[in-house]
Residue, then its C-alpha position, 0 to 999 in steps of 0.5 A: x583698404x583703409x581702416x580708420x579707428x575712431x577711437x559743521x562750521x565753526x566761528x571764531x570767538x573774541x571778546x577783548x582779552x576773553x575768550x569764551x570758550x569756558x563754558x557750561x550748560x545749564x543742567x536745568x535748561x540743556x538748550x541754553x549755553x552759559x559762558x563764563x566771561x572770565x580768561x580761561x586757562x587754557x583759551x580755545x579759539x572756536x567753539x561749537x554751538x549745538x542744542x538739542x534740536x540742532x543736534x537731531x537734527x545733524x544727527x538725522x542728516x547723517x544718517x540720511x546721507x550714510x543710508x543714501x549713500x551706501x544704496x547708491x555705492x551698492x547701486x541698490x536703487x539705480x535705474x542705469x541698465x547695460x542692456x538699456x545702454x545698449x539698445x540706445x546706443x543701437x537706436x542712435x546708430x540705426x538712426x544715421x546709418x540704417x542697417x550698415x552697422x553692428x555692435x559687438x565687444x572686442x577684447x573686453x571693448x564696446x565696438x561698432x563696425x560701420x563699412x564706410x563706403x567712401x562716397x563722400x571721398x570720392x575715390x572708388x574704395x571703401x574705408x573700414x570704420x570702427x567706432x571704439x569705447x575705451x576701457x571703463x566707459x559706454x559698453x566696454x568692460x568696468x573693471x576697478x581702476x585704481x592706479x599706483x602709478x602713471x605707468x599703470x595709469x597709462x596700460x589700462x587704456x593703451x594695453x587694452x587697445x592693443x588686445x582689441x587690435x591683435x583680436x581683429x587682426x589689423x596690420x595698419x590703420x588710422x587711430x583717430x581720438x578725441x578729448x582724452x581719448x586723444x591722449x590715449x591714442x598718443x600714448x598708444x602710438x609712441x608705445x606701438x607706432x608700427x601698427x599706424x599710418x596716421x594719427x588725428x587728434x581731435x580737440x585733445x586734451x593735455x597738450x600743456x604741461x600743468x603749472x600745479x603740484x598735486x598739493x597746490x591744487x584746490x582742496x575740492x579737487x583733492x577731495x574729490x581725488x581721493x575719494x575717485x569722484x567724477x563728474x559721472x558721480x553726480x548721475x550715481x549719487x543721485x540715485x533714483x532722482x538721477x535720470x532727471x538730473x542728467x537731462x536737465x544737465x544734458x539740456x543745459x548743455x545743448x542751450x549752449x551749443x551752435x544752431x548747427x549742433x546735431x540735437x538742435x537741428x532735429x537730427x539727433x533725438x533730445x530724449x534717446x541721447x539724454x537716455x544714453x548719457x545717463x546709462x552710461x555714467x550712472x554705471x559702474x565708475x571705471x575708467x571715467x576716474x582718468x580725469x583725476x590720473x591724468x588731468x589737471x584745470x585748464x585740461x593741462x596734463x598732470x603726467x607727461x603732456x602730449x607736447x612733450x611725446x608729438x617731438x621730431x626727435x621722438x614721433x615719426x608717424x604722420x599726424x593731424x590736429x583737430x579743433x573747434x573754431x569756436x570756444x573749444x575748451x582745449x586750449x588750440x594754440x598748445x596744438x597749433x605750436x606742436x604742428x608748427x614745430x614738426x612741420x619746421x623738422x619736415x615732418x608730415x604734420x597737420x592743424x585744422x579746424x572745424x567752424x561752428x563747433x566747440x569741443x564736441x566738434x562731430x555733434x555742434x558741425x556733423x557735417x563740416x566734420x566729417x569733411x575735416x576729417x576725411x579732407x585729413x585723411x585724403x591730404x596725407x594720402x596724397x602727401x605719401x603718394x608724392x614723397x614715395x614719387x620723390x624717393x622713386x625719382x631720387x633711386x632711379x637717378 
């Protein structure tokens, strides 16, 4: 039995050798502004124009987003409930699978066991499926994730699977992740690689090195790292108004997608999935801070990229790529390079692509998912079949 995881602005001011920034108001009139059309002694090169109207008004502006603020950070007025999450999440699943599925948390980690029968496999067996969120996100616990260093970074997610696997008890299993959940899983398997047989990353991100220090970055980005804001962020900071936010950014988003997307074809419900984005990033931010710890633009790695963990000299375990074939946001060819030079070393490697899809290859192409993905599985099966055959022959010649 396999068991496969799928885891206020100011302006300059010149006047020829002048400057005006000597200014005085007028005691008669507190909205009108004198400037003194003489050098000063001690010239300014901006200056501020407010009058009184203005300056209720900025006043009344701050006071707003302070008030507006604080009532989100203490989620005062956020309709986003963790049991509302659950029972979408359910209603998703018992839409696709009937009754052969069941939620639970494990080791603090959302969990949806699915009996794969293998049908589709063709092979009389039966695949143990477990669907796992990572640490901070969906179901699973939201603890505060501030990290001093990459190494705290990386534990938060690779320790937590690694209670969620003890918990369950698996000896060996395939850990499949995408998007950063693949990064995850890299780091996990170079951590714990005993406990794998195959690896499948799917879309991954932070495959390259970045070519930017923290400080050569755009200052909206460090802005937004300093103060932990994600792209979740929106749905919190909306507060009441953040419902109807997320599904008009969820149905943009399905605008841009193939025909053949899950939501476009009907097999997915618009509404119950616009309803599950919105409780599970209008929830307590955690381990959605990641995209800032571990991610820079072009979803190159700010820390170690996974091209320089997936090297002969260091990764032995058996491992499959898996992209989009149409605009994927993960770059394929850093992938595709990986692939090239474990399969020069004679190590088992694999580099696949699913068409019509693009980053969120399991919703843009179901079906020809599913396909990859087992056809993945089924090849290194098979690949290990013939090299023990090999090794058989080598040891009774």
């Amino acid at each position: 039995m396999t068991k496969l995881l799928l885891a206020v602005s100011l302006s300059p001011l010149e006047a020829g050798g002048y400057t005006r920034s000597c200014a005085a108001v007028d005691a008669l009139d507190a909205r009108s502004l004198g400037v003194a059309d003489v050098p000063c002694p001690n010239p300014v090169q901006y200056i501020a124009y407010c009058t009184v109207d203005s300056t209720i008004w900025f006043a009344a502006l701050v006071c707003f987003v302070s008030v507006w603020g604080s009532m989100s950070r203490l989620r005062l007025w956020l309709p986003a409930d963790e049991s509302v999450l659950h029972t979408v999440e359910h209603q998703i699943y018992e839409r696709f699978l009937g009754d052969g599925f069941s939620l639970s948390t494990v080791a603090g980690l959302g969990t949806v066991y699915v009996p794969y029968t293998g049908e589709q496999t063709k092979k009389p067996r039966t695949l143990v499926l477990y669907v796992v969120e990572w640490k901070g996100i969906g179901r699973s616990l939201r603890p505060v994730f501030k990290p001093k260093n990459a190494a705290e970074a990386d534990a938060f997610f690779v320790e937590s699977l690694e209670e969620w696997r003890e918990e369950l008890k698996l000896d060996k299993f395939i850990l499949c992740g995408h998007s950063m959940g693949a990064l995850y899983a890299t780091y996990y398997a170079a951590k714990y690689p005993k406990t794998l047989e195959h690896v499948i990353l799917v879309s991954p991100a932070v495959v390259h090195a970045s070519t930017l220090t923290h400080s050569e970055l755009p200052l909206s980005r460090r802005i937004a790292y300093a103060l932990h804001l994600t792209p979740m962020s929106a749905a919190r900071g909306m507060g009441p108004l953040g419902p109807r936010l997320v599904h008009w950014m969820v149905k943009k988003r399905v605008s841009w997608t193939p025909p053949s997307n899950a939501i476009r074809t009907g097999e997915l419900d618009f509404e119950l999935f616009a309803r599950y984005c919105y409780h599970n990033w209008a929830l307590k931010a955690s381990g959605d801070v990641a995209v800032h710890t571990h991610l820079h633009p072009g979803a190159a790695a700010r820390g170690t990229p996974l091209s320089e963990i997936i090297v002969p000299e260091k990764w032995a375990l058996p491992v499959t790529f898996v992209y989009g074939g149409g605009p994927d946001w993960m770059p394929k060819e850093h992938g595709e390079a990986v692939v090239e030079r474990l399969q020069n070393a004679n190590r088992y490697a694999s580099f696949r692509v699913v068409p019509l899809s693009g980053h969120q290859v399991f919703m843009d192409n179901p079906s020809a998912f599913n396909r990859v993905l087992i056809a993945a599985v089924q090849d290194w099966e098979l690949a290990s079949a013939d090299k023990v055959k090999v090794n058989q022959g080598l040891a009774s010649g």
